[in-house]
N, C-alpha and C positions, 0 to 999 in steps of 0.2 A: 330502422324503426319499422313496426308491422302495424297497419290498420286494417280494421275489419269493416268491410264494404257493406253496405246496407242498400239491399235490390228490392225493389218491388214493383209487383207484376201488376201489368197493366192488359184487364179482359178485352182488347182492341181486335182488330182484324192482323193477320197473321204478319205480313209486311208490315206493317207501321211497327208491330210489336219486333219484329226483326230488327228495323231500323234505329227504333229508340232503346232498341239494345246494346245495337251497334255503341248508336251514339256514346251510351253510358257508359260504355267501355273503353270508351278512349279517352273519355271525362276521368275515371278510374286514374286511367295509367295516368295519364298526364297530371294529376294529382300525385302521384307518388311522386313520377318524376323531378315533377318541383320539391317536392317535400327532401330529397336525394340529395338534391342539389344544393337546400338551402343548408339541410345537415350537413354537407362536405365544406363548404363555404364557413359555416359556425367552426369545424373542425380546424378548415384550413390556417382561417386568420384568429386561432386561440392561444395568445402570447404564451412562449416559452418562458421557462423559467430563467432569470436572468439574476438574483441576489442567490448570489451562492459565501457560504462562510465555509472555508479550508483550516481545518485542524492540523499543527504539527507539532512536534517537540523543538527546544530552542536550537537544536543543534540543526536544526534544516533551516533558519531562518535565511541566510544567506541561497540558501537554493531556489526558496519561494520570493520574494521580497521584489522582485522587481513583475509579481504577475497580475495583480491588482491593477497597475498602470496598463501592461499590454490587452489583460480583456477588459479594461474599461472603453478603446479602440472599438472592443467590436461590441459593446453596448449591455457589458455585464457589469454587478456592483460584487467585487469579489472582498471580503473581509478575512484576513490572517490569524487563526485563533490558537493565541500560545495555548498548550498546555501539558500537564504538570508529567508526566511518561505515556509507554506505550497503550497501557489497561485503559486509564482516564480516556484516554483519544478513542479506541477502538469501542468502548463501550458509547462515550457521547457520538456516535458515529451511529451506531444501530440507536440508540435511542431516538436519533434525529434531529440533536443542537448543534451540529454538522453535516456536510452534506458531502465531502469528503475528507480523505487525510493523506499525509504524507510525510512518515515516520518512521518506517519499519522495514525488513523485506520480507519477501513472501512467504518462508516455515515460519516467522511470527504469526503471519498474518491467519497459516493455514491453521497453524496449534490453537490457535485463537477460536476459531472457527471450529475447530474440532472439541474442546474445551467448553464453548459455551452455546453448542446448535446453531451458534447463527451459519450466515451465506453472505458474510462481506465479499466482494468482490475484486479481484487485481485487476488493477485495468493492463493493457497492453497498448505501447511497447512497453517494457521494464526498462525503470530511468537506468539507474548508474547500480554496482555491484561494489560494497562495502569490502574492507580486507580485516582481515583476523588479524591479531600482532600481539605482540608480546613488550611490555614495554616494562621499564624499572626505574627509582631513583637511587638503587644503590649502585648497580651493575649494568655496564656500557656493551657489553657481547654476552650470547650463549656460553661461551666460555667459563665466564667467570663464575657464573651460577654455581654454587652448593649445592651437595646432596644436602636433600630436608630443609629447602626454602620453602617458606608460604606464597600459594599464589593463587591472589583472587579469577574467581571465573565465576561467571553468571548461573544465578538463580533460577531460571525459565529454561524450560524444556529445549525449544531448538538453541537458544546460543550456549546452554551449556552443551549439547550434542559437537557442535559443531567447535569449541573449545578442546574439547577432550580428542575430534578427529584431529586436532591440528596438535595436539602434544601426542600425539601418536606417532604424526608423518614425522616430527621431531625427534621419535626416536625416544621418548624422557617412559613411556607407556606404551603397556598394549590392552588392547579391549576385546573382550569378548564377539564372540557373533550373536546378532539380534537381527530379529525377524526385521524385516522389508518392511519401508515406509515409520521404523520407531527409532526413538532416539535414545542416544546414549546418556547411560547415568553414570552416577560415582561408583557404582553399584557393579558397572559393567567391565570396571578394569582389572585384567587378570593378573601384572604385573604394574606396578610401579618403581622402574629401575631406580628414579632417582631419590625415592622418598619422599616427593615434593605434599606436604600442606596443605591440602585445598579448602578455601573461604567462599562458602556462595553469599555472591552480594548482588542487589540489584543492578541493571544492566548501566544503568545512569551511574552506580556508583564506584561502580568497579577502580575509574584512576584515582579518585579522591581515597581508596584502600590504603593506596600507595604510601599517602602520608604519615598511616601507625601502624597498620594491620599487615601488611604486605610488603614482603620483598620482590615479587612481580605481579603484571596482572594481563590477562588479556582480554585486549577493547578491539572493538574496530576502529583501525589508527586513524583519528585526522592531526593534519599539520596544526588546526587552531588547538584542538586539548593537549598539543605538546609543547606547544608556547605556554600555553595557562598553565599546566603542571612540571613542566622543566623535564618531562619524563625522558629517560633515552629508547631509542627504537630497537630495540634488539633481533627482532622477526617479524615480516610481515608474512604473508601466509599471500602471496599474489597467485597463484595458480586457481584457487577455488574462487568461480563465480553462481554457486551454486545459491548464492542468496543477494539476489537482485533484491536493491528497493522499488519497492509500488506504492502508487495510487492504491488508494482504496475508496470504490462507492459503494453503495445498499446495489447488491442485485438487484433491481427492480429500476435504477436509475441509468443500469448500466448501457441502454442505446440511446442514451438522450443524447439533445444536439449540446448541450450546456456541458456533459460528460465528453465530447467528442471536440468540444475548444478547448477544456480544460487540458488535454491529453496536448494538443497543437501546440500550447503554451508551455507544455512541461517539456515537448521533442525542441523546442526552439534554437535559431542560434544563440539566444541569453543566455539559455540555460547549458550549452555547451562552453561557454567563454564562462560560465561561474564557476562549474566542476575543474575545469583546467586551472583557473586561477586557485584552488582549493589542493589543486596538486602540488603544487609547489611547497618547499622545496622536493619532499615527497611525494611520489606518488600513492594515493591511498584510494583513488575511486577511478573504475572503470565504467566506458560511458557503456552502453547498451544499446540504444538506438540510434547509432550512426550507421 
C-alpha cells in the first residue's frame, strides 16, 4: 500500500530544521513500517479456502468416496457432486458450482477447452490411464466378428479419434494422414476392410448400444460395466497411455494450498488400493503416479 507523506516546513534556524527533519523521517519510515507489517499479518492469518464441492461422473464414485473423510483430517469440508456426463461437469466447473472435477482425461479436457475458450486446468500428477476395448454381447473373440457388424463409437471429437486409432492398430481400417495435434473422424478412413457400421453415440452410452443397436462397441473397459452389462472383453487396447485421467481446476485456483491437498489425496495409498481393487479380475486402469 502507498501513502503520501505530508511535510511542512518549518521557518526555524537551520539545525533544528535539520533535526526535526531528521526526526520526521523516521516517524515516516516507521510508519510504513508498521503499516507492512500489519498488511503481511492481515495477509498471513487470511483463512484459506476450506469448503470445497468435487464434481464427478457416477463411474468415478468408487475412486473419490473415501476423500471427504481423509481431508476432513486436515480440516477441509469436501462435498461429492454427482453429475449427469462429462459437458454438465466441465461447464458447472467454469461457471463455479464446483471447484473441481474428476471425470475425464486430458484430450477431453483439452478439446473442451479448445471448443469453448476456456483455460480449465490439469492438475499434475495424472491419476490412472483409462484402456480402449472392444467389448460385445453377441461375439466372445475378434475372430468371430463379421464383415458388416455395427459398432458403436463415440460422439466427441478425442474418444472417437482415439477409437478409430485403435480399429487401425487392429488392423479392421486405415486412416488418412491429418495435420498434428487434430483428430480423427469418420471422414478420415481411407479404407474400411471389414465393412464394419459405425453408430456415434454418447460416451456414457456406448455399452447400453449393445442391447439393440450394436453388435460391438468400444468403451473404456471397467470390470464393474461388465458385471452390469454381461459384455465379453474381446480387446483391450493396454499399450496406449496417451489419455491419463485429471483433476480439473479454474486456472486461477491452480497454486492454492486446498488444490495442492486435493492433489495429496488423489496420489494417496487409498487411492492406489481402490484402482488395484478395480483391476480385478481385469486389468483396465494403469496407475500414473507411483
Amino acid at each position: 500500500m502507498k501513502r503520501k507523506g505530508i511535510i511542512t516546513s518549518l521557518l526555524v534556524m537551520t539545525m533544528t530544521g535539520a533535526l526535526l527533519a531528521g526526526c520526521g523521517g523516521k516517524t515516516s519510515n516507521s510508519g510504513k513500517t508498521e503499516e507492512k507489517e500489519s498488511t503481511e499479518k492481515t495477509e498471513s492469518t487470511e483463512p484459506e479456502k476450506t469448503d470445497i464441492k468435487l464434481g464427478i461422473t457416477a463411474g468415478f464414485t468408487d475412486f473419490t468416496d473415501y476423500i471427504p473423510d481423509m481431508m476432513k483430517e486436515w480440516g477441509y469440508n469436501v462435498e461429492i457432486v454427482t453429475l449427469d456426463d462429462p459437458v454438465v461437469a466441465d461447464n458447472a466447473l467454469v461457471e463455479g458450482s464446483i471447484d473441481a472435477s474428476y471425470h475425464q482425461h486430458l484430450p477431453y479436457l483439452e478439446a473442451y477447452n479448445k471448443s469453448n475458450g476456456t483455460n480449465l486446468h490439469a492438475c499434475e500428477p495424472y491419476i490412472m490411464s483409462s484402456m480402449d476395448s472392444i467389448v460385445s454381447l453377441k461375439y466372445s473373440s475378434v475372430d468371430e466378428v463379421p464383415d458388416g457388424a455395427t459398432i458403436a463409437v463415440a460422439n466427441d471429437d478425442s474418444n472417437l479419434s482415439v477409437n478409430l486409432e485403435d480399429l487401425q492398430e487392429l488392423g479392421w481400417i486405415k486412416l488418412k494422414d491429418i495435420p498434428e495435434d487434430s483428430y480423427y473422424t469418420l471422414f478420415d478412413i481411407e479404407e474400411n476392410k471389414k465393412n464394419l457400421n459405425f453408430l456415434e453415440v454418447d460416451m456414457s452410452s456406448r455399452a447400453a448400444a449393445l442391447q439393440d443397436e450394436a453388435d460391438l462397441a468400444m468403451i473404456f473397459y471397467t470390470n464393474t460395466g461388465a458385471a452390469k452389462y454381461g459384455y465379453h472383453l474381446l480387446k483391450i487396447f493396454d499399450e496406449n497411455i496417451a489419455y491419463p485421467q485429471v483433476v480439473a481446476v479454474r486456472d486461477e485456483d491452480k497454486d492454492s494450498q486446498w488444490v495442492k491437498d486435493l492433489m495429496k489425496a488423489f496420489t494417496s495409498d487409498e487411492q492406489v488400493e481402490r484402482i488395484n481393487e478395480k483391476n480385478q479380475p481385469d486389468v483396465c486402469w494403469k496407475i500414473l503416479f507411483e
